[in-house]
C-alpha positions in Angstrom: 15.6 -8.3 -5.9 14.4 -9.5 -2.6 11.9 -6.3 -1.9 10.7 -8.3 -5.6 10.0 -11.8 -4.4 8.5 -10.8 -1.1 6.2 -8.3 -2.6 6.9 -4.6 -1.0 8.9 -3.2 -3.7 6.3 -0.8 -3.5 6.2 0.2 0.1 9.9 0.7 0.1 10.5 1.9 -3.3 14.3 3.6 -2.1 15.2 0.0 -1.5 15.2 -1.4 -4.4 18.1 -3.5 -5.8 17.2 -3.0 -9.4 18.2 0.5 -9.8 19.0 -0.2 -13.6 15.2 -0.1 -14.4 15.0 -4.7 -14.2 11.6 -6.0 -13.0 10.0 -2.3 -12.7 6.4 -3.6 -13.9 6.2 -5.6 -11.1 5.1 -2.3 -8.9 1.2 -3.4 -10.0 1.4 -7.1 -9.1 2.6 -5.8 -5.5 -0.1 -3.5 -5.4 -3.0 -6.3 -6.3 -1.3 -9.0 -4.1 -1.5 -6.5 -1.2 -5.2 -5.3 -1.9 -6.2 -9.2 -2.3 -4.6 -9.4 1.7 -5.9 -6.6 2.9 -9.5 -6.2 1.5 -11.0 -9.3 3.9 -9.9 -8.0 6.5 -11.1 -4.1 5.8 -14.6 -6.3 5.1 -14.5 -7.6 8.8 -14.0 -4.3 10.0 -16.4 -2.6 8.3 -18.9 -5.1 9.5 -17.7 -4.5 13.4 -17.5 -1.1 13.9 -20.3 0.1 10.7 -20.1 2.5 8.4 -19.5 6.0 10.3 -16.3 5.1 12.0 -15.1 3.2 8.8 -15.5 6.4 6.8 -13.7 8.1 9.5 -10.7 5.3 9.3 -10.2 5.5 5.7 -10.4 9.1 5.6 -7.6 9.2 8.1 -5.9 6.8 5.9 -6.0 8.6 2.8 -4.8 11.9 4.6 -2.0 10.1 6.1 -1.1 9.1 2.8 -1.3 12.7 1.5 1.0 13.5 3.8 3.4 10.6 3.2 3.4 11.3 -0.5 4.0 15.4 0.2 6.9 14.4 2.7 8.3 12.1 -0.4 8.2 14.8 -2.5 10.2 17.3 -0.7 
């Protein structure tokens, strides 16, 4: 229950208490309170370092979570 209350059920979904199936929905409410956080400062960034580079960044972060997601799945 606490990967619940602090809001990373998500990013550590093998640690989860609530194996029984309790609380389960919360998985988008972890999801939206993380991209509220995050967003501003993705914002700043882009604004810093411009568009090229941040197409490069978030490229790299989507295949590092093709990979992370392939490794899960094994």
């Amino acid at each position: 229950m606490a990967s619940k209350l602090l809001l990373v059920g998500n990013l550590y979904p093998f640690f989860q208490e609530d194996t029984n199936g309790c609380m389960q929905w919360t998985w988008s409410i972890e999801c939206d309170m993380q991209l509220f956080l995050l967003t501003p400062w993705l914002v700043m960034l882009y604004r810093r370092i411009g568009s090229k580079k941040m197409y490069l960044l978030m490229g790299s972060f989507f295949f590092m979570g093709l990979v992370v997601n392939y490794y899960m799945a094994l």
